[in-house]
Backbone bond lengths (Angstrom), bond angles and torsions (degrees), N, CA, C in turn:
res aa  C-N    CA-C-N  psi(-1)  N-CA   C-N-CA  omega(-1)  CA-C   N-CA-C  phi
1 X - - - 1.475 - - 1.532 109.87 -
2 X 1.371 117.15 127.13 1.891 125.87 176.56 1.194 99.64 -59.95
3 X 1.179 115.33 133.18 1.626 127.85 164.28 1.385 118.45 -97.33
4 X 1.312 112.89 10.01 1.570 100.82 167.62 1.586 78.92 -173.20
5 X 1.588 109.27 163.64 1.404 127.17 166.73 1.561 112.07 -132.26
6 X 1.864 109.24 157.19 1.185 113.82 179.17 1.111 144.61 -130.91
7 X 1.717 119.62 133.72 1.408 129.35 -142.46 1.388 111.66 -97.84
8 X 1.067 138.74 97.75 1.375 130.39 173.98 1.570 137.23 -77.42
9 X 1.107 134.73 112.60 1.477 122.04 151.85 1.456 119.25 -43.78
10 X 1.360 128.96 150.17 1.480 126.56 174.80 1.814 102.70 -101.88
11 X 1.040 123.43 -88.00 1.293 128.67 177.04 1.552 106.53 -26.75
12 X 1.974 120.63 110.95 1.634 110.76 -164.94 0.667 151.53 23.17
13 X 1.399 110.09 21.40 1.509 111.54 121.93 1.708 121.78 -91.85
14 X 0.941 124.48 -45.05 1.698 121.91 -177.13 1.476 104.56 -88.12
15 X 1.497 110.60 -37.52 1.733 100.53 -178.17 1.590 75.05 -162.14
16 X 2.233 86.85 160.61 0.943 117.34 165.83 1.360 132.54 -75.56
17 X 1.200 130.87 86.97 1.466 116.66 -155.76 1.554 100.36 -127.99
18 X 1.569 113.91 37.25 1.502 121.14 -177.94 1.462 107.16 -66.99
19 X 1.536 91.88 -61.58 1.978 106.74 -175.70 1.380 97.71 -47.59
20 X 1.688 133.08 -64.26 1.465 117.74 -177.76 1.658 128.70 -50.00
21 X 1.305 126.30 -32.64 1.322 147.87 -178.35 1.813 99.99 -75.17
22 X 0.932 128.53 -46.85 1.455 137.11 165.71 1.324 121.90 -50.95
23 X 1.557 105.15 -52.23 1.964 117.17 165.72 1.278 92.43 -74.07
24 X 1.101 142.43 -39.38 1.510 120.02 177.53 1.072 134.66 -58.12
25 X 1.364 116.14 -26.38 1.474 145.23 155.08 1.137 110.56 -60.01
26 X 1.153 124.49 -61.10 1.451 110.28 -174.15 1.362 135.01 -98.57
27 X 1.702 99.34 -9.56 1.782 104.03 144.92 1.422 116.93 -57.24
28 X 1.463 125.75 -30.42 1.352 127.01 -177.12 1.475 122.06 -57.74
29 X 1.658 85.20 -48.82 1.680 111.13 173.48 1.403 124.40 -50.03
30 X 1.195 110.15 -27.42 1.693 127.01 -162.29 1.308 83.39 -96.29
31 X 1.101 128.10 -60.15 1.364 125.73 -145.71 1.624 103.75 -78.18
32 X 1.310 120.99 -46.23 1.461 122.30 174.05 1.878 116.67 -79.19
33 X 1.225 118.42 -4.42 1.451 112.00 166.73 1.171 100.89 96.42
34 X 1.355 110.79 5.82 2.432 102.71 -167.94 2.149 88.87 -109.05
35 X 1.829 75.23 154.42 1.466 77.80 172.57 1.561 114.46 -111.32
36 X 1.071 125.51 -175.30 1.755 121.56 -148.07 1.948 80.83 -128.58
37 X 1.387 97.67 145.31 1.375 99.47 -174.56 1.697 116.81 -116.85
38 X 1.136 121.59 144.11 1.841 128.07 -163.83 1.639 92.06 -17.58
39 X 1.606 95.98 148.99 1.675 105.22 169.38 1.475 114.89 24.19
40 X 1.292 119.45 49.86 1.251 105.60 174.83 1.609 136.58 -63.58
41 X 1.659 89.35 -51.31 1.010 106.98 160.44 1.856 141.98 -39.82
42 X 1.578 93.90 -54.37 1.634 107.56 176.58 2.109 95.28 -56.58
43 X 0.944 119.04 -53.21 1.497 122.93 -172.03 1.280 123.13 -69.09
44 X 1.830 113.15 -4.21 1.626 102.47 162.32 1.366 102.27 -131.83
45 X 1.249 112.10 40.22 1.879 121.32 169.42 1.518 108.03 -59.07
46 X 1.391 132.98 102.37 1.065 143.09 168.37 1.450 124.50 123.09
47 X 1.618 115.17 -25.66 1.145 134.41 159.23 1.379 123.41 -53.98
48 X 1.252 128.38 144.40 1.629 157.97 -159.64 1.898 84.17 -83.54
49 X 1.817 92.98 164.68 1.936 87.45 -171.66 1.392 85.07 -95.82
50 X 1.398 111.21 -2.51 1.803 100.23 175.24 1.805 121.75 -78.47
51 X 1.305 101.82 -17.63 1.390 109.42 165.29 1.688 121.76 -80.91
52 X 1.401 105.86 -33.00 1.774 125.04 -145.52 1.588 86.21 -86.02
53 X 1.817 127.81 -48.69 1.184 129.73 -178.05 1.292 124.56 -26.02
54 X 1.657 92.44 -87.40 1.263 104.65 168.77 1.729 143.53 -51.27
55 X 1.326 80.04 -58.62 1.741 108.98 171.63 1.314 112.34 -63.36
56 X 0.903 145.97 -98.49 1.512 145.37 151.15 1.650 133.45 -14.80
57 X 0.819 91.11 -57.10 1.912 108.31 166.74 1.423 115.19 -65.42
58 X 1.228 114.37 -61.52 1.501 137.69 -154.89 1.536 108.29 52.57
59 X 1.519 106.25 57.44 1.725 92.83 -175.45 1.947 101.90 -95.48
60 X 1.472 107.69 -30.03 1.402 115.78 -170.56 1.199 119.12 -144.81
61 X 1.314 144.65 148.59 1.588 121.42 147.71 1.464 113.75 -109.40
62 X 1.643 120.06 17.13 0.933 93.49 -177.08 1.711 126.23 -125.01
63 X 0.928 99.69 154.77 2.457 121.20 -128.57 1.841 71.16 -46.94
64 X 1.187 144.71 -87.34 1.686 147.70 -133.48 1.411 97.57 -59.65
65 X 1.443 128.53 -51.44 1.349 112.06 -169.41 1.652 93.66 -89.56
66 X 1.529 155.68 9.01 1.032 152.66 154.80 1.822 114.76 -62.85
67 X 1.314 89.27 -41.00 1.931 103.78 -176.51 1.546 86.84 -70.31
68 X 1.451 107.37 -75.34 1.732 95.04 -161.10 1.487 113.26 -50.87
69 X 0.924 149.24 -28.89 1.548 160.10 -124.72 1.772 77.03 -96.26
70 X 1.601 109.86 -68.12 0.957 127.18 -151.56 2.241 114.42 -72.80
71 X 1.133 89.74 -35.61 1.322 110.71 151.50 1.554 122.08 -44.10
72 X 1.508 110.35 -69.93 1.209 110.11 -173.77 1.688 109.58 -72.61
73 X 0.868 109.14 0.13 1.739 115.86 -156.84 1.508 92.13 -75.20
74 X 1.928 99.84 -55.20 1.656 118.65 -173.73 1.677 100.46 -43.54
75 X 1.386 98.78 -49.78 1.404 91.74 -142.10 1.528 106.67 -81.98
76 X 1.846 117.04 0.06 1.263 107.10 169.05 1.077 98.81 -88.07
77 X 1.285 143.71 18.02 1.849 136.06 -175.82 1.828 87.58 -95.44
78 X 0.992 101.74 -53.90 1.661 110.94 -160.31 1.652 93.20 -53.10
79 X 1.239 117.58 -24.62 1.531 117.69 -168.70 1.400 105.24 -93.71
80 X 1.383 126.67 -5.22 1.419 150.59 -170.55 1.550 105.81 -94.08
81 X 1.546 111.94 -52.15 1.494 109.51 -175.93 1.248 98.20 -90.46
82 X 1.463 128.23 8.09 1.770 107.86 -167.08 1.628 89.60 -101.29
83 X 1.562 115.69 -17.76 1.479 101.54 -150.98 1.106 75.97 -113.80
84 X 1.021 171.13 -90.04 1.852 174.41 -137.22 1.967 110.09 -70.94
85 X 1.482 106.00 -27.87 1.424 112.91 -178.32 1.590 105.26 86.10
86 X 1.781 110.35 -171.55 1.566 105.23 -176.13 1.752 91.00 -172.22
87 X 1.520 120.44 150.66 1.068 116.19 175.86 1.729 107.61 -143.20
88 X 0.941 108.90 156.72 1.653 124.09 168.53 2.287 97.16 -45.52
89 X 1.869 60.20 146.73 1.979 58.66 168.96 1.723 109.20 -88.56
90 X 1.329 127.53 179.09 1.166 134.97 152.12 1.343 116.27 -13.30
91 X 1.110 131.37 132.12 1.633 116.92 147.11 1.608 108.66 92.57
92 X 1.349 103.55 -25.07 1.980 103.91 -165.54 1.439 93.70 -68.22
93 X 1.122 118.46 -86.55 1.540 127.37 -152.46 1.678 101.05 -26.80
94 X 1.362 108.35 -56.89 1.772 99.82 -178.60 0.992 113.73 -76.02
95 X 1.579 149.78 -4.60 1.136 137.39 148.14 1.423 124.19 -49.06
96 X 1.632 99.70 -62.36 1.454 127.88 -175.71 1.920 98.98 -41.25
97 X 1.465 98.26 -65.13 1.674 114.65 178.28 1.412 107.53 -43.60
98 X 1.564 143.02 -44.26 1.336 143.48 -169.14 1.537 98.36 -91.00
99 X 1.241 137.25 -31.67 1.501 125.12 171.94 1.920 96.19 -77.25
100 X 1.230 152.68 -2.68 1.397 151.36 -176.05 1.436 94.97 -90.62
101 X 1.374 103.87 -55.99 1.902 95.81 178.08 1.569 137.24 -94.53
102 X 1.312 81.20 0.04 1.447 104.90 161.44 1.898 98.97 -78.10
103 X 1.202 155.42 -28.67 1.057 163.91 -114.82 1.689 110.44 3.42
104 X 1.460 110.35 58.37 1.255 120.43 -176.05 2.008 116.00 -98.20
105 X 1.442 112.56 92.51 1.360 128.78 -166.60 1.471 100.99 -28.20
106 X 1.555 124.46 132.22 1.511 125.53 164.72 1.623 121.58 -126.63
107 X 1.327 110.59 135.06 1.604 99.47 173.68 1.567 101.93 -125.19
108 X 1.287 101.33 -167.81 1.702 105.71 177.22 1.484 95.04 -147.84
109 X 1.158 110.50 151.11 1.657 112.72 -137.60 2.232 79.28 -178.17
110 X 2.154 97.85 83.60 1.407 76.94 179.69 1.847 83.90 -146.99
111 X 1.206 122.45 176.88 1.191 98.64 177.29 1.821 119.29 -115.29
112 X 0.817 97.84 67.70 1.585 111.33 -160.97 1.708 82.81 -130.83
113 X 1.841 133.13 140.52 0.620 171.90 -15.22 1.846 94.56 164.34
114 X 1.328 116.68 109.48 1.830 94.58 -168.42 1.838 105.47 -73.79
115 X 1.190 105.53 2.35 2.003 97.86 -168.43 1.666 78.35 -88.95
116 X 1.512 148.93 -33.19 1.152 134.74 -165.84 1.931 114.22 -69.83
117 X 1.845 82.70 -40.40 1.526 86.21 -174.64 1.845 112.43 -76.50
118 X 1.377 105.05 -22.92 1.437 105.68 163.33 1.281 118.01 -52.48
119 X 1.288 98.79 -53.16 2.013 93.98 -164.10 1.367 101.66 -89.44
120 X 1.564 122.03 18.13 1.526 88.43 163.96 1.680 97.80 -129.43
121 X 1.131 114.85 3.15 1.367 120.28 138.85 1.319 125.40 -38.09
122 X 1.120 110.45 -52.09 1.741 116.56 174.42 1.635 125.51 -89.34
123 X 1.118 105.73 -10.28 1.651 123.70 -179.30 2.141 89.91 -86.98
124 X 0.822 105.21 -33.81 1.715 115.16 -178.37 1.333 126.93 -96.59
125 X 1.288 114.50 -18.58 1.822 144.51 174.40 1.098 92.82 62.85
126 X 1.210 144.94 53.57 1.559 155.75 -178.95 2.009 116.89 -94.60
127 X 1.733 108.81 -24.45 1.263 123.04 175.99 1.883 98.83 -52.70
128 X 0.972 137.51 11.66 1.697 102.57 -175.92 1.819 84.71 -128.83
129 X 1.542 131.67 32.48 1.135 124.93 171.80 1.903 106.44 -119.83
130 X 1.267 98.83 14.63 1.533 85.59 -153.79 1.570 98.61 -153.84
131 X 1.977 112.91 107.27 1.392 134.78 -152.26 1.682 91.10 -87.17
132 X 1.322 129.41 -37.91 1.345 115.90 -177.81 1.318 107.72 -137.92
133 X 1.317 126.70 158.80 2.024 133.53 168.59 1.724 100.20 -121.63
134 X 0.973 101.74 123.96 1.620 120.99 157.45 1.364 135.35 -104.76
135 X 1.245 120.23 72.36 1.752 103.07 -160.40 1.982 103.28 -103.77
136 X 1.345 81.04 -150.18 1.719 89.60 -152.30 1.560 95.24 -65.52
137 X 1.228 141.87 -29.31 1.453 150.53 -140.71 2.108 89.60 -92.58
138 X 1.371 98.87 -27.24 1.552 96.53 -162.33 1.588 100.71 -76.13
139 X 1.584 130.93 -24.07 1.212 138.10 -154.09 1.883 109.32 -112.99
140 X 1.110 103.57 171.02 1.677 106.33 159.52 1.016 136.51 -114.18
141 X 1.864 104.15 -22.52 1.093 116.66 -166.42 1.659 96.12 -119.02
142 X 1.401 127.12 107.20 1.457 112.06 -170.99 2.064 107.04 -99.95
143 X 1.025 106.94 176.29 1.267 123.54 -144.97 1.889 87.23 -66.17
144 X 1.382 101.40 134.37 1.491 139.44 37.60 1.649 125.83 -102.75
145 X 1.651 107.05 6.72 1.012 123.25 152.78 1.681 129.28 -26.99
146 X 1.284 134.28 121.72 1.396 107.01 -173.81 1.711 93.59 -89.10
147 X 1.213 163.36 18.36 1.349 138.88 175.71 1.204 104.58 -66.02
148 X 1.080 138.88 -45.87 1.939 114.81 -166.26 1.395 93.09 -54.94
149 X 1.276 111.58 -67.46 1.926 110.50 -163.23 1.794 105.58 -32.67
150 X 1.371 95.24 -47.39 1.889 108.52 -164.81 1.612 102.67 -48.04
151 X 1.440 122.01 -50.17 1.559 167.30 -150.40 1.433 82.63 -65.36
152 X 1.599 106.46 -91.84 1.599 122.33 -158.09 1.957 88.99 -51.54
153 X 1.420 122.85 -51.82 1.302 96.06 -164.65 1.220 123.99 -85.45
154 X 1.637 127.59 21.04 1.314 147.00 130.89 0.934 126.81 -22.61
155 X 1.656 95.80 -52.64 1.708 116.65 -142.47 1.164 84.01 -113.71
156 X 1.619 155.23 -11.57 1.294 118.87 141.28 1.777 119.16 -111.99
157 X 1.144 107.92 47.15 1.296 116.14 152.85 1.609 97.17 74.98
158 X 1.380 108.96 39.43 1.827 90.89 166.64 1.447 98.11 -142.84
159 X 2.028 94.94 172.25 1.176 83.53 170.68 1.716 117.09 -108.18
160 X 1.575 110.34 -158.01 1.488 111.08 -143.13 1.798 95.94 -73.04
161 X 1.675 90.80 -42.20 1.519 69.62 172.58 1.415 133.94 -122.39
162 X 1.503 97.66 49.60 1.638 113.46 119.29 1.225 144.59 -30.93
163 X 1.575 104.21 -41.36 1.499 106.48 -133.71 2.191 89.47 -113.45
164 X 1.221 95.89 162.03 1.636 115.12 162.08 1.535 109.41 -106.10
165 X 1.038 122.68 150.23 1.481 127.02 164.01 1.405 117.67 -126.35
166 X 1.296 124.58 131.11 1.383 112.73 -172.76 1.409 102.10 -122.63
167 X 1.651 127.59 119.18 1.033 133.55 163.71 1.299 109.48 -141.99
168 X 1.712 84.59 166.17 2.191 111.41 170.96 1.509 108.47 -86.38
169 X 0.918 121.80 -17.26 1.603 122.18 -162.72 1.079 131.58 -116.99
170 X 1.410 127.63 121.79 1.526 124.66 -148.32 1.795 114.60 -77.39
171 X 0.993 91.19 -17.65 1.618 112.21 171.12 1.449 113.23 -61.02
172 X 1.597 103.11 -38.13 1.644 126.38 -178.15 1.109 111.52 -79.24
173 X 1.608 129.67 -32.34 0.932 132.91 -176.00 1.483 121.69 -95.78
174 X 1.153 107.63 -10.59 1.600 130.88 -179.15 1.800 89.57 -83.53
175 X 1.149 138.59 -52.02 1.262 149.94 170.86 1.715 119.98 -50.25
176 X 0.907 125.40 -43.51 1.286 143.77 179.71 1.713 105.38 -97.69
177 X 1.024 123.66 18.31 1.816 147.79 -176.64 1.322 90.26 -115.16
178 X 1.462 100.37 -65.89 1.610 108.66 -151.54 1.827 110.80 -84.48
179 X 1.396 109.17 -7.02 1.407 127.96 -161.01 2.279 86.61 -97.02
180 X 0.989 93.04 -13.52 1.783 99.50 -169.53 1.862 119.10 68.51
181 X 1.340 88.08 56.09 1.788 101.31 -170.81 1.044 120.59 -121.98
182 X 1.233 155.18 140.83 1.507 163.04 126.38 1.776 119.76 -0.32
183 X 0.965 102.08 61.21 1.751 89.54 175.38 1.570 140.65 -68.96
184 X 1.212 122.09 122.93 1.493 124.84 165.06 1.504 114.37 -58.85
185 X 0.911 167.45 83.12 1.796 133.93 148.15 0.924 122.58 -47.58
186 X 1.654 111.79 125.78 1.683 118.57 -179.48 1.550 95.37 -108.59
187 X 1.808 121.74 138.10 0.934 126.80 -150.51 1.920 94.66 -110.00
188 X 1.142 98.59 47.46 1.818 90.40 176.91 1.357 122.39 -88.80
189 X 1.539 113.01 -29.36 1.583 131.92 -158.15 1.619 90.43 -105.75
190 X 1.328 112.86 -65.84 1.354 105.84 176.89 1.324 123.38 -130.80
191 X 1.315 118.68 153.13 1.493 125.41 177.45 1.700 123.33 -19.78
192 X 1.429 100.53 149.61 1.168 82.99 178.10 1.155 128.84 -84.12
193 X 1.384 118.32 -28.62 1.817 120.65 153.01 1.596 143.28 -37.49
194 X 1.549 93.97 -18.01 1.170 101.14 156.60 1.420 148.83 -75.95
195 X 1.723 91.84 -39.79 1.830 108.65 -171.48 2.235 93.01 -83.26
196 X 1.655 81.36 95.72 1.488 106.11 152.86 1.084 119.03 -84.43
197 X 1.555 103.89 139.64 1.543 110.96 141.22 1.825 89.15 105.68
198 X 1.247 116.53 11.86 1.726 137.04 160.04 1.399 132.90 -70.92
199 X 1.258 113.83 137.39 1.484 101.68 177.79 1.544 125.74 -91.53
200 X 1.656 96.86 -17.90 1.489 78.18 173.68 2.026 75.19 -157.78
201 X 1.421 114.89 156.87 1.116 119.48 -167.21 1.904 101.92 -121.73
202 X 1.137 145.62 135.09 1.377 145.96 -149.47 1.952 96.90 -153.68
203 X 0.904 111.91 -179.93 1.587 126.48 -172.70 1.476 108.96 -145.22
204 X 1.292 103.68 -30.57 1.536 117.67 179.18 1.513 114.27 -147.48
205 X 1.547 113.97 117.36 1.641 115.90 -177.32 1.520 104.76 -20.22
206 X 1.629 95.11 -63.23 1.971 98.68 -156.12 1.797 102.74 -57.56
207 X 1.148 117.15 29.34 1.408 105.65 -176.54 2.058 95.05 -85.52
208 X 1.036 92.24 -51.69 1.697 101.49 163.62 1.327 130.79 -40.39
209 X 1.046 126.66 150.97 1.464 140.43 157.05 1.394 123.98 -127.80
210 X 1.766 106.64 130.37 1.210 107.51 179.94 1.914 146.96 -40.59
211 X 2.033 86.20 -19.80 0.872 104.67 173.92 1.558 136.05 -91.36
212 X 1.544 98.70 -26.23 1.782 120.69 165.02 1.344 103.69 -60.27
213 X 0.930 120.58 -50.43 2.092 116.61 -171.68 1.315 84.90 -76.96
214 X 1.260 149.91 -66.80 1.961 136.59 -165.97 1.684 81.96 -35.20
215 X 1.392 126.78 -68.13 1.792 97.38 -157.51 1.362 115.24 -116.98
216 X 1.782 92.25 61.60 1.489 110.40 131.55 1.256 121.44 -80.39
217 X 1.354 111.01 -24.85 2.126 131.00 -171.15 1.540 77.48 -94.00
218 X 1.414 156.65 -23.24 1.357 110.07 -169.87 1.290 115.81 -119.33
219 X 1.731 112.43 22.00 1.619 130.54 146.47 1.598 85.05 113.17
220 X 1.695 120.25 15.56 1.243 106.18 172.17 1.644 119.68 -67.04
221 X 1.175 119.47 162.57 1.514 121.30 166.15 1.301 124.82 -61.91
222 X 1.875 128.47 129.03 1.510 117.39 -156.83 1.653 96.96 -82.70
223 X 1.389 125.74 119.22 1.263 146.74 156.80 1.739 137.40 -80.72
């Protein structure tokens, strides 16, 4: 029987897909006539485009041109990793591979768009590591909200604190706090001094072992 299961963020944690999400932004920008405001980007890392629009942007608040805005946004990203390509970060694939034979349950639970995380799932052959997807479309309340976390560990049958969560984003990690979960911080997006409120902080998945997180569940000390 698994003694713990694992929750993933997609956006840095599984791949780098900042630089594409950024041209997506600002192909958007060009194309709709709005301008993009200081660091925008770094300040809605983890946030839904239903938060980032308005809030962040200040281009609109209102919900029909927010959906499409946000719509078309995805789908110039998807045109971003198809024409430029996209790869796993450091370290994933053999992580990912040692939680598979470990038979240790995984979802992805990120709020970025599930047709994005599909197709680059398959551009990466990454679909045969990963039992459920939760993205932003499945929830209402997106992160720092805990429902995605709550969601994905629904959807593979555990409970919250069961589960690990591994994210870059403090928003994510504020979520997976509040969701009653085990957090990783992965230090790609931001420093590692920053991501508070973590149980154990890494630079690269494979810094882990399948067997150090098992005894976090058996009152071992987090290493």
């Amino acid at each position: 029987m698994n003694t713990w299961t694992a929750i993933f963020d997609w956006d840095g944690v599984i791949i780098d897909s900042s630089r594409a999400h950024e041209a997506s932004w600002e192909r958007l920008a060009a194309e709709q006539g709005y301008s993009l405001p200081p660091n925008h980007f770094k300040r809605s890392f983890g946030m839904k485009n239903e938060q980032i629009i308005p809030d962040i942007l200040g281009w609109t608040r209102d919900a029909e041109q927010i959906r499409v805005l946000s719509l078309r946004k995805e789908s110039l990203y998807r045109q971003v990793i198809r024409e430029e390509g996209i790869a796993p970060l450091p370290g994933v694939a053999s992580w990912l591979e040692a939680l598979r034979a470990a038979a240790i349950p995984c979802a992805i639970a990120s709020s970025t768009h599930r047709e994005n995380i599909t197709c680059t799932l398959g551009l990466i052959g990454f679909e045969k590591y990963f039992d459920a997807i939760v993205s932003g479309e499945d929830v209402t309340h997106g992160k720092p909200a805990p429902d995605i976390f709550l969601l994905a560990a629904k959807k593979l049958d555990a409970t919250p604190s069961q589960c690990v969560v591994f994210e870059d984003a403090h928003v994510g990690i504020e979520a997976a706090r509040r969701a009653g979960m085990k957090v990783v911080g992965v230090a790609t997006t931001h420093s590692a001094e920053t991501l508070l409120g973590t149980d154990r902080i890494v630079r690269r998945l494979d810094e882990l072992t399948v067997e150090a997180v098992a005894g976090w569940f058996d009152g071992a000390s987090v290493e």
